[in-house]
PDB file of N, CA, C and O in Angstrom:
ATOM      1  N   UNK A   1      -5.888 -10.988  -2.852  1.00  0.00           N
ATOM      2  CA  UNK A   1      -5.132 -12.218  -2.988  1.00  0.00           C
ATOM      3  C   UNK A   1      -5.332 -13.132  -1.782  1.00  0.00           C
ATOM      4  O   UNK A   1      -5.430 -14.355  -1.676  1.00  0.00           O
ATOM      5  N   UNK A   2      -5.360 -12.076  -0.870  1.00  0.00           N
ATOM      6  CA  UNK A   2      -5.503 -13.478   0.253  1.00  0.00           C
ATOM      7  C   UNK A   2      -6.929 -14.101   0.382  1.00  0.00           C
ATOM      8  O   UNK A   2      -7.031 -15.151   1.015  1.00  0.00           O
ATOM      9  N   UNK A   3      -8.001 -13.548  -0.153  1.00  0.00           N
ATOM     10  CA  UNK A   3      -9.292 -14.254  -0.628  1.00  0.00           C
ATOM     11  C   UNK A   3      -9.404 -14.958  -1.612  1.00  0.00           C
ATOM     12  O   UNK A   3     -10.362 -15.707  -1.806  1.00  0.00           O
ATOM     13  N   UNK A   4      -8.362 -14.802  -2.429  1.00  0.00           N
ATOM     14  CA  UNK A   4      -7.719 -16.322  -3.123  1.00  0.00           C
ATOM     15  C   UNK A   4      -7.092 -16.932  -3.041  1.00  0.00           C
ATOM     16  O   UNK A   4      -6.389 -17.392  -3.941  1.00  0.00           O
ATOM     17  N   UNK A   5      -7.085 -17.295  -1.472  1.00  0.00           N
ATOM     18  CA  UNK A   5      -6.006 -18.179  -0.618  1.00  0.00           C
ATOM     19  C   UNK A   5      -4.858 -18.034  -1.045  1.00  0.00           C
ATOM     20  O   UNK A   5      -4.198 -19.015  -0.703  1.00  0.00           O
ATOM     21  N   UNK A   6      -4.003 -17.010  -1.871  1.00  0.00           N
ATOM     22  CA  UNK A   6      -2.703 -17.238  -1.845  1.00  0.00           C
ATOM     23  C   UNK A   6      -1.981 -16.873  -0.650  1.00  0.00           C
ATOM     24  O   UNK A   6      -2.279 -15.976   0.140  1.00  0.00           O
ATOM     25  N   UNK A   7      -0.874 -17.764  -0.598  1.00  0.00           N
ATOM     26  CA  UNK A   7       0.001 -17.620   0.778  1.00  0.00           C
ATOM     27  C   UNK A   7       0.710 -15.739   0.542  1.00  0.00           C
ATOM     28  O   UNK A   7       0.902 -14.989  -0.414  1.00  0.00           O
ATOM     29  N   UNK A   8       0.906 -15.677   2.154  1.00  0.00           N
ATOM     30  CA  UNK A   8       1.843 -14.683   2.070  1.00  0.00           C
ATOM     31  C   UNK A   8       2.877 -14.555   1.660  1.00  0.00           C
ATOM     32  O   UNK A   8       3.527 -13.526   1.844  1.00  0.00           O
ATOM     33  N   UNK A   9       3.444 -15.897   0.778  1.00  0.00           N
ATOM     34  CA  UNK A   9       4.786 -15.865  -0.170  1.00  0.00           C
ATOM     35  C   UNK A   9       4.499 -15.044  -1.168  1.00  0.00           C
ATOM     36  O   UNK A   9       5.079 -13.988  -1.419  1.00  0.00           O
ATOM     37  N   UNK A  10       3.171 -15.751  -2.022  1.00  0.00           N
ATOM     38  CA  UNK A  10       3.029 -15.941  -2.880  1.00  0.00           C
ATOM     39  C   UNK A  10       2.694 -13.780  -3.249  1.00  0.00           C
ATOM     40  O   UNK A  10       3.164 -12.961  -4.038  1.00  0.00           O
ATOM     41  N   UNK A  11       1.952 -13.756  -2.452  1.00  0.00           N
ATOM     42  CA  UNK A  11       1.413 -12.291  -2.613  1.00  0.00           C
ATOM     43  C   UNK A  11       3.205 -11.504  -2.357  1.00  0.00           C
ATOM     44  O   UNK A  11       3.362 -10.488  -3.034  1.00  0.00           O
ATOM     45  N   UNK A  12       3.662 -11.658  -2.029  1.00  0.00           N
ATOM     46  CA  UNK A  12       5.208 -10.847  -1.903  1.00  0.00           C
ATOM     47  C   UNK A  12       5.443 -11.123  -3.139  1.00  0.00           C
ATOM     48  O   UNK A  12       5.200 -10.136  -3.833  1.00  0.00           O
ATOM     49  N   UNK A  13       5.724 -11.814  -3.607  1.00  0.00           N
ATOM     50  CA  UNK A  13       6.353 -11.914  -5.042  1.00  0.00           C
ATOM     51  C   UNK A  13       5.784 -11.427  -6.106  1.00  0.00           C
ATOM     52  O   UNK A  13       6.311 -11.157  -7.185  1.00  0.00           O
ATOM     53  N   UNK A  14       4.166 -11.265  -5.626  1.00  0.00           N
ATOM     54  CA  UNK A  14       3.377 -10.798  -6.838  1.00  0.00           C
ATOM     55  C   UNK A  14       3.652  -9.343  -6.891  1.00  0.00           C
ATOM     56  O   UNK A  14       3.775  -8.730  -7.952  1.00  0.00           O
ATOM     57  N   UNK A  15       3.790  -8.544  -5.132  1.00  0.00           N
ATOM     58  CA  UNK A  15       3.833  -7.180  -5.595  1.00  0.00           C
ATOM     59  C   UNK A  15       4.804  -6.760  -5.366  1.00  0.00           C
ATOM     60  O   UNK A  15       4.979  -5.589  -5.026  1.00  0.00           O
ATOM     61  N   UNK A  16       5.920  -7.840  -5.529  1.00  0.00           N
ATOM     62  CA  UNK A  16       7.716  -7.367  -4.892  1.00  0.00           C
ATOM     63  C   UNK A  16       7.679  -6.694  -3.504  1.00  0.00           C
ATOM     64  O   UNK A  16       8.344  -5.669  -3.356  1.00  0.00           O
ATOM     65  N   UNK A  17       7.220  -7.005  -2.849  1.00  0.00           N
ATOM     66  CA  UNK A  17       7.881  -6.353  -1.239  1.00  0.00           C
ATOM     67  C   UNK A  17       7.972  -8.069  -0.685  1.00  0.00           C
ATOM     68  O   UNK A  17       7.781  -9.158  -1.226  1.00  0.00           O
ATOM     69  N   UNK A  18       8.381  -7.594   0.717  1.00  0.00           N
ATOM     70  CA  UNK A  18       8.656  -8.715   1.731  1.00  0.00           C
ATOM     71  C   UNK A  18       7.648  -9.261   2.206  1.00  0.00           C
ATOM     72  O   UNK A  18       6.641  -8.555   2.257  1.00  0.00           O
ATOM     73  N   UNK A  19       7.562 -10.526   2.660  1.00  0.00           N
ATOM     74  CA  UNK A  19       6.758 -11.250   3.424  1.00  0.00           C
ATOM     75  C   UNK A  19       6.305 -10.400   4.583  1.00  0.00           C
ATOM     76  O   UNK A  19       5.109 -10.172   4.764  1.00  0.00           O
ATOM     77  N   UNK A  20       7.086 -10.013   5.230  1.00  0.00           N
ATOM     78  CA  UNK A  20       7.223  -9.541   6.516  1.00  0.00           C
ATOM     79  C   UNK A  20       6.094  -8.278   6.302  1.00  0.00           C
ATOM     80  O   UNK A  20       5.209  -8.166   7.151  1.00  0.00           O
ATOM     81  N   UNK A  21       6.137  -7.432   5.279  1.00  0.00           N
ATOM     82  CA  UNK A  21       5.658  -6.179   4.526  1.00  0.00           C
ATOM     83  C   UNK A  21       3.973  -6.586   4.258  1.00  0.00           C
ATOM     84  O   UNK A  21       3.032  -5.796   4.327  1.00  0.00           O
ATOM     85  N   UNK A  22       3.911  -7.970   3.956  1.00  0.00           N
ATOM     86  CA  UNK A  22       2.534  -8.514   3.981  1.00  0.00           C
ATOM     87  C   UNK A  22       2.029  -8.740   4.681  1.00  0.00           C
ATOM     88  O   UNK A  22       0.799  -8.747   4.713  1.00  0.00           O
ATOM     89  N   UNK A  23       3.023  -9.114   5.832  1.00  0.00           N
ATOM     90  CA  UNK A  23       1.920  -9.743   7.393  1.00  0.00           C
ATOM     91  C   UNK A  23       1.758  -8.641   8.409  1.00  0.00           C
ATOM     92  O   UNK A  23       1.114  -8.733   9.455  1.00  0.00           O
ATOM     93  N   UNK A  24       2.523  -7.422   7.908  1.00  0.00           N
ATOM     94  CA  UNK A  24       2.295  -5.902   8.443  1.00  0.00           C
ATOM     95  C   UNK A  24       1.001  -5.095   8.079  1.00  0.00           C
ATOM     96  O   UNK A  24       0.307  -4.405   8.825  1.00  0.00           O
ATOM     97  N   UNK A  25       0.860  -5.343   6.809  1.00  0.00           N
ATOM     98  CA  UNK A  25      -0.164  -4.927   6.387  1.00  0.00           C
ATOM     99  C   UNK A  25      -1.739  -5.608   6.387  1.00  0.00           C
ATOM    100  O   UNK A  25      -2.858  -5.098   6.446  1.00  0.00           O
ATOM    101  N   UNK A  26      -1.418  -6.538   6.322  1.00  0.00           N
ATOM    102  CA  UNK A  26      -2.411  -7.443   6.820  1.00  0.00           C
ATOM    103  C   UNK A  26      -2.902  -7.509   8.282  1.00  0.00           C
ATOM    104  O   UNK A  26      -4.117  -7.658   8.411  1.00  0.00           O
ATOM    105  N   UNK A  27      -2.198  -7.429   9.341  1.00  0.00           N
ATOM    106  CA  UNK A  27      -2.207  -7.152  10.847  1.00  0.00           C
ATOM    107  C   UNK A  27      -2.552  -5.617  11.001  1.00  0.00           C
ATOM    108  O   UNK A  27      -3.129  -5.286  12.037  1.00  0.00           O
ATOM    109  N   UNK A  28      -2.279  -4.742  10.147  1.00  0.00           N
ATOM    110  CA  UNK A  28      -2.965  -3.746  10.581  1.00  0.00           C
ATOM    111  C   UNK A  28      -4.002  -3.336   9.911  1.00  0.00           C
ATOM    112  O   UNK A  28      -4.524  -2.377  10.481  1.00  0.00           O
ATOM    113  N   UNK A  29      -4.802  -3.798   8.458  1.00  0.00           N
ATOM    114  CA  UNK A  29      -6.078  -4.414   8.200  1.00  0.00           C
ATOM    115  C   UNK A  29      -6.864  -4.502   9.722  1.00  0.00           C
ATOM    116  O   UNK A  29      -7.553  -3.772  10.434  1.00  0.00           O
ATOM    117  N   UNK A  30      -6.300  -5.879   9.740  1.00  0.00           N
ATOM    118  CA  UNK A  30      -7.241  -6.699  10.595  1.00  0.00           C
ATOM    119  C   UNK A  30      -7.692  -5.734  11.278  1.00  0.00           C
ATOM    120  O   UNK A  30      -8.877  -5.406  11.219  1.00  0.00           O
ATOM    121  N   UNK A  31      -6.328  -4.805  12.445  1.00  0.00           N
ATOM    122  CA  UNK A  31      -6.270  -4.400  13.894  1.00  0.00           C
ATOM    123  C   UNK A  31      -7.257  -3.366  13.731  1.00  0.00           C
ATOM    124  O   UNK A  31      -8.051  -3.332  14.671  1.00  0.00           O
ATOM    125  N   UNK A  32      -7.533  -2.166  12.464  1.00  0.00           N
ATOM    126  CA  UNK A  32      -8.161  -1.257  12.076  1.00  0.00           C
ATOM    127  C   UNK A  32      -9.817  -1.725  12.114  1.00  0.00           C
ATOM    128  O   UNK A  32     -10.773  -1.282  12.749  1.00  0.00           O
ATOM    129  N   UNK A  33      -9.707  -2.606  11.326  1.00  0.00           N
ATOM    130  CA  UNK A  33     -11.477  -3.277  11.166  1.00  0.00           C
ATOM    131  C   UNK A  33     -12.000  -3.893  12.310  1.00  0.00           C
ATOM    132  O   UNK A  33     -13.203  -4.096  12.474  1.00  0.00           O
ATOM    133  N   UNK A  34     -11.025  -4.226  13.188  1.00  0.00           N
ATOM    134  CA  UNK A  34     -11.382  -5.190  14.447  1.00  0.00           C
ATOM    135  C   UNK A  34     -11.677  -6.469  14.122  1.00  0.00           C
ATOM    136  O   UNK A  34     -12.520  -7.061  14.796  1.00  0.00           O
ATOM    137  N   UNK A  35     -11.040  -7.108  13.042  1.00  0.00           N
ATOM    138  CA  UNK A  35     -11.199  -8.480  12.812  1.00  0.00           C
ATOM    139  C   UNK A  35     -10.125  -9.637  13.670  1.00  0.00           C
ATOM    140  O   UNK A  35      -9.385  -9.257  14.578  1.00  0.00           O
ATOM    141  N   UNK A  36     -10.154 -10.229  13.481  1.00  0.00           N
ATOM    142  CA  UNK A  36      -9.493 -11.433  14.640  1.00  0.00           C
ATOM    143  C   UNK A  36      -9.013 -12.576  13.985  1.00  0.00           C
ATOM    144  O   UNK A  36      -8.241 -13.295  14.619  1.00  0.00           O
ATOM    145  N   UNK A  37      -9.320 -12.882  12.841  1.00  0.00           N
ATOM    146  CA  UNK A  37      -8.901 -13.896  11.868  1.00  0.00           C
ATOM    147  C   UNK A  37      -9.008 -13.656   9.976  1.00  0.00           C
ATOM    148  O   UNK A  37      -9.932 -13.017   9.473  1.00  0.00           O
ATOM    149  N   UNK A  38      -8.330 -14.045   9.476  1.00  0.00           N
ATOM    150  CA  UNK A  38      -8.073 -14.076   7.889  1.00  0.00           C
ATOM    151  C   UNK A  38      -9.356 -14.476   7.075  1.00  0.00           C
ATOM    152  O   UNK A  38      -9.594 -14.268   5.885  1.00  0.00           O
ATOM    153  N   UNK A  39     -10.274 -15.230   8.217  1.00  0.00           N
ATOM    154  CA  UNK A  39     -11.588 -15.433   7.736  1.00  0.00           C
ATOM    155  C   UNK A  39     -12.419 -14.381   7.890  1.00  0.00           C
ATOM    156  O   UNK A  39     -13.310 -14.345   7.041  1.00  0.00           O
ATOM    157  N   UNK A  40     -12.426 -13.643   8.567  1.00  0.00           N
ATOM    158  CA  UNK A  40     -13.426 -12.563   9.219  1.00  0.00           C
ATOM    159  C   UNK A  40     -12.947 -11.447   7.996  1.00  0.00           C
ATOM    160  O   UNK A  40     -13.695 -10.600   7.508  1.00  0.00           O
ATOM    161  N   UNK A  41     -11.695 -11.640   7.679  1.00  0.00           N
ATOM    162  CA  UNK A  41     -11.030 -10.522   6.913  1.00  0.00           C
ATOM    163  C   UNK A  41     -11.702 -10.888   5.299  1.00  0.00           C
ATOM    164  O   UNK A  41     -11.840 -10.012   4.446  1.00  0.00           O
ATOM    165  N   UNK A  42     -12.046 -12.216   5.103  1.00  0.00           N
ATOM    166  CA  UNK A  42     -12.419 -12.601   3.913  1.00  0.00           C
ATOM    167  C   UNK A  42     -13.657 -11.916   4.069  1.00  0.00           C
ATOM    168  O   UNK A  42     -14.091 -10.975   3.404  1.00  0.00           O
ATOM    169  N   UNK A  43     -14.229 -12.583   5.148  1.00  0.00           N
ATOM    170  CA  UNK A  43     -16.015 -12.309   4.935  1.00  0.00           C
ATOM    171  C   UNK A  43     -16.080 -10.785   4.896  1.00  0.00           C
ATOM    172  O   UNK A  43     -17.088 -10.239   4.448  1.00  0.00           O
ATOM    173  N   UNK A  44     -14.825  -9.927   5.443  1.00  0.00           N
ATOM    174  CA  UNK A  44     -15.478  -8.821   5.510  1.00  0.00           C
ATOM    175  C   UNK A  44     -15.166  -7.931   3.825  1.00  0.00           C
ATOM    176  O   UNK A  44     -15.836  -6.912   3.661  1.00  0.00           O
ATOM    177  N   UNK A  45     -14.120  -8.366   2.590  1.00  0.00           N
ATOM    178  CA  UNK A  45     -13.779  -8.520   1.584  1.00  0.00           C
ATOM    179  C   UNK A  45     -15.246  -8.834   0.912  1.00  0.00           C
ATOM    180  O   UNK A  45     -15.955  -7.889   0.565  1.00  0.00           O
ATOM    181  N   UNK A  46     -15.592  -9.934   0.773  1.00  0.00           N
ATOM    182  CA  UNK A  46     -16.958 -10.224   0.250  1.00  0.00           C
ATOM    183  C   UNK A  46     -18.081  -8.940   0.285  1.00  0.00           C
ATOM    184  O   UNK A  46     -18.537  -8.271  -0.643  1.00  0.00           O
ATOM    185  N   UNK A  47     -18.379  -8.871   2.050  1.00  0.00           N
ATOM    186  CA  UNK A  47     -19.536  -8.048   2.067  1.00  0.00           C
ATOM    187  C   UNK A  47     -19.451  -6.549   1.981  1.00  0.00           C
ATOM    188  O   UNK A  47     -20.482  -5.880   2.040  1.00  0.00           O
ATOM    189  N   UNK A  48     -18.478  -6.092   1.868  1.00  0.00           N
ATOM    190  CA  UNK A  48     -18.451  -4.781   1.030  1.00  0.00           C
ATOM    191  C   UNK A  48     -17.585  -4.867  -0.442  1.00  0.00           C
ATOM    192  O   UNK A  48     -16.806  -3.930  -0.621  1.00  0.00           O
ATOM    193  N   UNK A  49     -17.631  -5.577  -1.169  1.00  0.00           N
ATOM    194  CA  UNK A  49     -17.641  -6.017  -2.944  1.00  0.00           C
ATOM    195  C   UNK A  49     -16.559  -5.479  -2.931  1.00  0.00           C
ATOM    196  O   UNK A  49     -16.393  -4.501  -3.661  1.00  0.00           O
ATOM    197  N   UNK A  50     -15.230  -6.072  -1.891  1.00  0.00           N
ATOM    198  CA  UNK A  50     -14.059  -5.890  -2.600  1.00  0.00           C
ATOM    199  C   UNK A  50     -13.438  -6.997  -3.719  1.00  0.00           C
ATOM    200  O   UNK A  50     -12.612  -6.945  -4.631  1.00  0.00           O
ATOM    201  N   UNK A  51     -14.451  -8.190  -3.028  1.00  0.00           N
ATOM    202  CA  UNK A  51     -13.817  -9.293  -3.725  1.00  0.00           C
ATOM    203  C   UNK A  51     -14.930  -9.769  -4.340  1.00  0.00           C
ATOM    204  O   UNK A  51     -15.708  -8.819  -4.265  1.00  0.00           O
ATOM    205  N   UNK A  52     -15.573 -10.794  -4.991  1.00  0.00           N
ATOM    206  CA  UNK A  52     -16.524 -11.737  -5.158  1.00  0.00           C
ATOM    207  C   UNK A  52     -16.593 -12.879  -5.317  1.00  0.00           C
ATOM    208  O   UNK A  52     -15.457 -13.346  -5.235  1.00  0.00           O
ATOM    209  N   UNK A  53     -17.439 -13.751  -5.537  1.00  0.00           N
ATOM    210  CA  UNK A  53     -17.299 -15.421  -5.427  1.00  0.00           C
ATOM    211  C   UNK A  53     -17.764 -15.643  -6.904  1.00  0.00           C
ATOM    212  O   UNK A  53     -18.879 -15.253  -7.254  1.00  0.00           O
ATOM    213  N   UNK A  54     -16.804 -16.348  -7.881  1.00  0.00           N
ATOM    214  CA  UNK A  54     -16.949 -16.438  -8.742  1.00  0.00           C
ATOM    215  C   UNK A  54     -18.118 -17.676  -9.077  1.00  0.00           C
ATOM    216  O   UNK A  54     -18.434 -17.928 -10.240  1.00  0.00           O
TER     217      UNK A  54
END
């Protein structure tokens, strides 16, 4: 979801937890992969075919 730019609202509501629950999980994404930004997190989504470009 967040490679389909939805906000971190938007993804809480989709899978019922908290905002807060999204930017936890997302921050420790990042912290695990060693990424540094939501972009790096995209590109890194893309290049191992979690996501694709329609």
């Amino acid at each position: 979801m967040i490679a389909m730019g939805r906000s971190t609202k938007h993804i809480a509501r989709a899978l019922n937890i908290s905002v807060k629950t999204v930017e936890t999980h997302r921050a420790q994404l990042m912290d695990r992969l060693g990424i540094h930004d939501v972009a790096g997190l995209v590109r890194y989504a893309i290049k191992t075919g979690l996501v694709t470009i329609d």
